[in-house]
N, C-alpha and C positions, 0 to 999 in steps of 0.2 A: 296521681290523685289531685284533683283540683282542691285547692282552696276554698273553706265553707266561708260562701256571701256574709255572712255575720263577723266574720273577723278580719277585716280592711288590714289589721296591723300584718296579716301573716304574708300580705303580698308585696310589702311595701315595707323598708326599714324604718325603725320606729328612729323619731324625731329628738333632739337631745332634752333629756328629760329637765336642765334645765332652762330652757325655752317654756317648756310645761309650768314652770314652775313662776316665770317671767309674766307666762300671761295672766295667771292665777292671779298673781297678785294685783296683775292691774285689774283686774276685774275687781278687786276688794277695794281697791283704791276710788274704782270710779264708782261702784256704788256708797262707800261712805260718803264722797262728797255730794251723791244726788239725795241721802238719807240727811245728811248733816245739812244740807242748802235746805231741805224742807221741815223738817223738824226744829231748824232754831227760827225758819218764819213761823211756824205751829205754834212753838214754843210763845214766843216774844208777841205776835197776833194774841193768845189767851191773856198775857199781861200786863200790856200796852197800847198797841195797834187800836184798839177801838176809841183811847182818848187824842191819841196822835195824828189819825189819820180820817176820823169819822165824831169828830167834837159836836157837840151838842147833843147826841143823841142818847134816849136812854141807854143805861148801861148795857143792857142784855140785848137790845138793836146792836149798840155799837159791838159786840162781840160774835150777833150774827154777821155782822156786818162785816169783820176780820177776815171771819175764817168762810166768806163769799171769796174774799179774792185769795182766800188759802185753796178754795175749790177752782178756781178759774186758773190757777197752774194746775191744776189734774185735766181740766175739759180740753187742755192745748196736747194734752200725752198722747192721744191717738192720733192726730194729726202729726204728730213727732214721729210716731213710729210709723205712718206711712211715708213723709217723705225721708227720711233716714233709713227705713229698711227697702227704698226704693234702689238708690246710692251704694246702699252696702248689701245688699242682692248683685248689683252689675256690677259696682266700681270695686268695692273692697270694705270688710270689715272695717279693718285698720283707718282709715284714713277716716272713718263716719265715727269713729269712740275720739279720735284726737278735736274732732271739730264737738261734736256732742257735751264731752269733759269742759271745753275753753268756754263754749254759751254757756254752763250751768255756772260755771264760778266767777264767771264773769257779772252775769247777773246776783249773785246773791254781793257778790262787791259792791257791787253799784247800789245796791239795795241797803245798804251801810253809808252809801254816801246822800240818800235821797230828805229832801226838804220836809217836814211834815205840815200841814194843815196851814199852821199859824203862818208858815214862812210864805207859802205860793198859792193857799187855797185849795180849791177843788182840784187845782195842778196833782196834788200830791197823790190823790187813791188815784187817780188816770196813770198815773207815773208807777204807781206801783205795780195795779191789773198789767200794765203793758211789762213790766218786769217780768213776775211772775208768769204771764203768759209764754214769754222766751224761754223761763226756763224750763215750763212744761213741754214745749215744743223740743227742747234738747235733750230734757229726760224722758221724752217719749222714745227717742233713738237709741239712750247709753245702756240703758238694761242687755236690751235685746244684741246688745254688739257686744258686751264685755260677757254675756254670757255666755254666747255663740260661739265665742272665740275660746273660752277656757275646753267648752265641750265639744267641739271638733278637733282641737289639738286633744283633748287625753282620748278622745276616738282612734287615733293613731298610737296610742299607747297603752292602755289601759283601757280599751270601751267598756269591760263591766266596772268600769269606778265611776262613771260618768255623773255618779250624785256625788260623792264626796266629794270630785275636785268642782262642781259648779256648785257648791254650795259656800266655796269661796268668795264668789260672786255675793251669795245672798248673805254672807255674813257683815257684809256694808252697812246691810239695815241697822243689826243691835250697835255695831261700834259706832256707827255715823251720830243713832241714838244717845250714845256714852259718850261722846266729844261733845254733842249739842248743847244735852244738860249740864255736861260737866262746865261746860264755857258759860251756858245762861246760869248757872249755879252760880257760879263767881261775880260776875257782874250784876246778879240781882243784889249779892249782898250790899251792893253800895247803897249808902243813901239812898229814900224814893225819889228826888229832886235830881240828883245826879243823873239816877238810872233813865228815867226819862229824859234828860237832857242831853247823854251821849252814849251813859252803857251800855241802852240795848242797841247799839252800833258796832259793837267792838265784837260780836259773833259772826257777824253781817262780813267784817274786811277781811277776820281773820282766816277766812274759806282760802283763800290767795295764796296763803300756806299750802293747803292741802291739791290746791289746782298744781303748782310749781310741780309738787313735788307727783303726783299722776300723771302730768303731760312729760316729764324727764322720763319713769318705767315706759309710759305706753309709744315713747320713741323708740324702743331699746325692741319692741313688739313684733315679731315675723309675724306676716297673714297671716288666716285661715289653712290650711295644706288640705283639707276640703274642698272649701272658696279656690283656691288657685288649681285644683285637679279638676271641677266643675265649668270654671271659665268657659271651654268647650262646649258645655251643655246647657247653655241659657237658657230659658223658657221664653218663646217669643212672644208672648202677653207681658206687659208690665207684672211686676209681680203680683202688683195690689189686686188686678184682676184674674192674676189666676189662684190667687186665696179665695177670692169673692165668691171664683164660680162655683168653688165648690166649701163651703162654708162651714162645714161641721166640724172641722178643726180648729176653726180659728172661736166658734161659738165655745166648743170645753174648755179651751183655754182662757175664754174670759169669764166662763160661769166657775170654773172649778178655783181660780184665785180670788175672787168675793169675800169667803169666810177670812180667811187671813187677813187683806186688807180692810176689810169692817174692824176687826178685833185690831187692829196694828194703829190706826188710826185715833180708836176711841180709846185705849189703851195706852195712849202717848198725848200726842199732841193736844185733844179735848178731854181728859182725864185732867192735866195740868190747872184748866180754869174749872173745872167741876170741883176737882177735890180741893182749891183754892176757896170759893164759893160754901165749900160746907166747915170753913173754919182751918184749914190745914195752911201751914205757911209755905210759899214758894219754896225754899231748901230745904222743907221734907218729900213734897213732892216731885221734883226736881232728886230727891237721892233716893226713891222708892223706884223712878223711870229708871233712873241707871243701873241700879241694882239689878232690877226686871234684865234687862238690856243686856249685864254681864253674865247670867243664868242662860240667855238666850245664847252666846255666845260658845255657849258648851252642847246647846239640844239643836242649835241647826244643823253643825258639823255629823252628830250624832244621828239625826233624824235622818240625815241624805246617804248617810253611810248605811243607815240598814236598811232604806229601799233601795239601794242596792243588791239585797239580798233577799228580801220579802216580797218585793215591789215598790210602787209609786203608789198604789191606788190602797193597800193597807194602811202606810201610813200616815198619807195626805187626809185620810178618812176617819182614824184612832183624831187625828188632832181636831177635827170638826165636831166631832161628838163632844171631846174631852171641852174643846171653848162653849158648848151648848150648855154640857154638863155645868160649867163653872158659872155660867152667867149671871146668875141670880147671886150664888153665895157672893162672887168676885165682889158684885157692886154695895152689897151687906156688909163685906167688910171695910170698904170705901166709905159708907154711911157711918160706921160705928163711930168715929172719929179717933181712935184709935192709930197713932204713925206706924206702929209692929202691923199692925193689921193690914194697914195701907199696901207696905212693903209686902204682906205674903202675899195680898188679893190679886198685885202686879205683876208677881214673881209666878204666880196661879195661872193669871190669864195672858199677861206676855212672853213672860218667860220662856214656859213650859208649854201652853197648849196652840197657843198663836204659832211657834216657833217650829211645832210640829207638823201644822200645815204648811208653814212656808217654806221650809227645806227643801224637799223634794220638787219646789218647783222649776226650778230651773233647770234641771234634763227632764222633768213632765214634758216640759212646753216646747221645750225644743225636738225632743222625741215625734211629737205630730208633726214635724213639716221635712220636706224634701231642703237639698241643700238647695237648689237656685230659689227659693221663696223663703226660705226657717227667716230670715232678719225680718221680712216684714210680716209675716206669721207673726209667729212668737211675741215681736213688738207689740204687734196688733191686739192681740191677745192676753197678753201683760197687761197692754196699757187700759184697754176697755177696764179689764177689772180694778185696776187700782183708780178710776175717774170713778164707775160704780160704788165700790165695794169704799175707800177712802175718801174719793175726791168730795164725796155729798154728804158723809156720815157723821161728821162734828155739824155740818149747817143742821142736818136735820134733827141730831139730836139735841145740838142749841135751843132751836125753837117746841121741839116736842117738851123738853124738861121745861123749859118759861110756861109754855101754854097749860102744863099740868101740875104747875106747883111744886117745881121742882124738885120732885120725885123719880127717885131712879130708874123706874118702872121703865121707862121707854129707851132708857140704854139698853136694860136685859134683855129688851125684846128685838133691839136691833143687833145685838149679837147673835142673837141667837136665829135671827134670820138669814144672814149672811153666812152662818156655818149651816144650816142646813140647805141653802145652793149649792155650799161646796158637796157637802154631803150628798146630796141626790143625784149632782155632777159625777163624782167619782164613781157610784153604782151606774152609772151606764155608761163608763170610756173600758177599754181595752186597757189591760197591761201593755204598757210600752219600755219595760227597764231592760230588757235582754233584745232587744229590734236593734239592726244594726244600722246608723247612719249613713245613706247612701246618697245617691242624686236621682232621688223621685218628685213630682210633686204630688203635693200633700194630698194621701188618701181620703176620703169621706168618713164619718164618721163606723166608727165599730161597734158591736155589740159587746158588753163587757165578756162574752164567753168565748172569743175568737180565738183563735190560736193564736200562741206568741211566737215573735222571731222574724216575724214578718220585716226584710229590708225596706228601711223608708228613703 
């Protein structure tokens, strides 16, 4: 009796389970530090960045003006994931997460070390876009490799777990989150003269910690055992072009991550200067983000563990209603002025409903592509949504809430916009949690009534 296509493990002995467990972890490690490199710039942009870097301007200029170069490291992420999932298509997983990891923490170090305004002038926003740029360009890469890697190794072991152990990966976000705040916590408490004169630096070097110790796991890293049974079966188009040609995978993979990175976004990084703006002090908001962050820490693991079992498309779908659902009260209780209220609205809308869209995506995403293209798929597709869905959604809500009197009105509405792309996304993909990772390249789009099981 042959061997059913769906179960790669039954023909091939299964990998040491802790190598599985090796790679897991680097994939948490390198997403905290892409989550932490961009959340304490989020962060410290809403607090400082606009007198530091952008002086003279009105205040609510100078804070669109921050979180401009907060979005100009998201607009470099699909450029990251094309040429990194180009490399790690042909060359190797491994070798495009160790370069990926060293640009990101490199840059947010350096970015601790940089001059502001007063010291070099106009030097310093130039100095910084070009920072930020590099590090968009390297986390356009690290996603799509550290996730890859977690879920083509438990394919040889576990294929129907493939959400629970990639949601290893996505637990980077709330801890990277909990390190960020927890680090801008401390050093806001100093003095205001201090903190502007060095504190907000000290989140900036201490990433160098967190690099040492990712690039030390992700040495220790065996390939892909996908990526190296594949090698054989290259795709002789670049990969970028044979995603291109046929486009409808790489399309649900960026419309269907929208809602999450709208909500994740406005929900962190631009929640900080809004809720600061309506009366709330840095260290309440600042412990209402972490709090959020650590509840999340419980419904990612949870969320990817039972699409595993229900699917990807129920409950990538339950979390987009539930952020719709919440939008309005969420930002209600943000207005009340209320600190308890803060903490539940956070704990409401990040925690809990943000958290349930974003779980499941990392065997989503990976699920639409063949092995010779999944890096730069999947990249591609990651990263378009989080330039969409994050990269633009503090600028615009910046400016929407100034020009309307700063009224909440137009955050609720840009939540709620972004969960319903994901939401109308998910009603038209295919179940993909039970498809067995194979070396195809990436099918066309499905109608959500196709049959599952399909090898990809």
């Amino acid at each position: 009796m042959q061997p059913s296509p769906s179960a790669p493990s039954a023909r091939q002995p299964a990998p040491d389970d802790r190598q599985l467990r090796r790679v897991a972890l680097s994939g948490l490690l390198g997403t905290t530090v892409e989550f932490y490199d961009f959340l304490v710039y989020g962060t410290v942009a809403a607090l400082v960045f606009g007198d530091l870097f952008f002086p003279g301007a009105d205040p609510a200029v100078g804070t669109i003006a921050a979180f401009g170069t907060f979005a100009a490291g998201y607009v470099a992420r699909p450029l990251g994931g094309i040429v990194f999932g180009h490399f790690g298509d042909r060359v190797g997983r491994k070798s495009m997460m160790l370069l990926t990891m060293a640009l990101m923490g490199g840059g947010s170090f350096l970015i601790g070390l940089l001059p502001t305004y007063d010291a070099i002038g106009v030097w310093a926003p130039v100095l910084l876009v070009a920072l930020r740029v590099v590090q968009g360009v390297a986390i356009g890469g690290e996603w799509g490799g550290a996730t890859l890697m977690v879920v083509e190794h438990a394919e040889r072991t576990q294929g129907s777990r493939r959400g629970l152990w990639s949601s290893f990966t996505q637990l980077g976000a709330p801890l990277g989150s909990v390190l960020s705040a927890g680090v801008v916590a401390l050093v806001s408490a100093l003095p205001d003269d201090d903190f502007r004169s060095w504190g907000w630096r000290v989140p900036f070097l201490l990433s160098v910690v967190l690099l040492a110790v990712g690039l030390f796991v992700r040495l220790k890293v065996a390939e892909s055992p996908l990526f190296a049974q594949g090698r054989r079966e290259k795709a002789a188009r670049p990969p970028v072009v044979e995603v291109l040609r046929r486009p409808g995978p790489v399309l649900l993979a960026a419309c269907v991550g929208i809602g999450a990175f709208t909500a994740q976004s406005l929900l962190t990084g631009f929640m900080i200067s809004y809720a600061v703006d309506r009366g709330y002090s840095r260290p309440q908001v600042l412990t209402a983000v972490t709090l959020a962050s650590c509840v999340a820490l419980a419904v990612l693991p949870a969320a990817s563990a039972l699409s595993d079992r229900v699917g990807r498309r129920p409950v990538v779908l339950a979390g987009a209603v539930a952020c719709a659902a919440l939008a309005f009260p969420v930002l209600a209780l943000v207005d009340s002025g209320s600190p308890g209220l803060l903490v539940l609205a956070l704990v409401l809308g990040h925690g809990v409903a943000q958290s349930t869209m974003y779980g499941p995506l990392g065997a989503l995403l990976t699920e639409l592509f063949g092995t010779e293209v999944r890096y730069t798929g999947a990249s591609l597709g990651y990263q378009a949504a989080t330039l969409i869905g994050a990269g633009f959604s503090p600028l615009i809500a910046s400016s929407l809430v100034a020009s309307y009197g700063g009224g909440s009105t137009p955050v609720a509405l840009l939540l709620c916009a972004g969960a319903a792309v994901t939401a109308l996304t998910v009603w038209r993909m295919r179940e993909t949690h039970t498809d067995a990772l194979g070396s195809a390249v990436p099918q066309a789009a499905t109608p959500a009534n196709a049959p599952e099981g399909t090898p990809r």
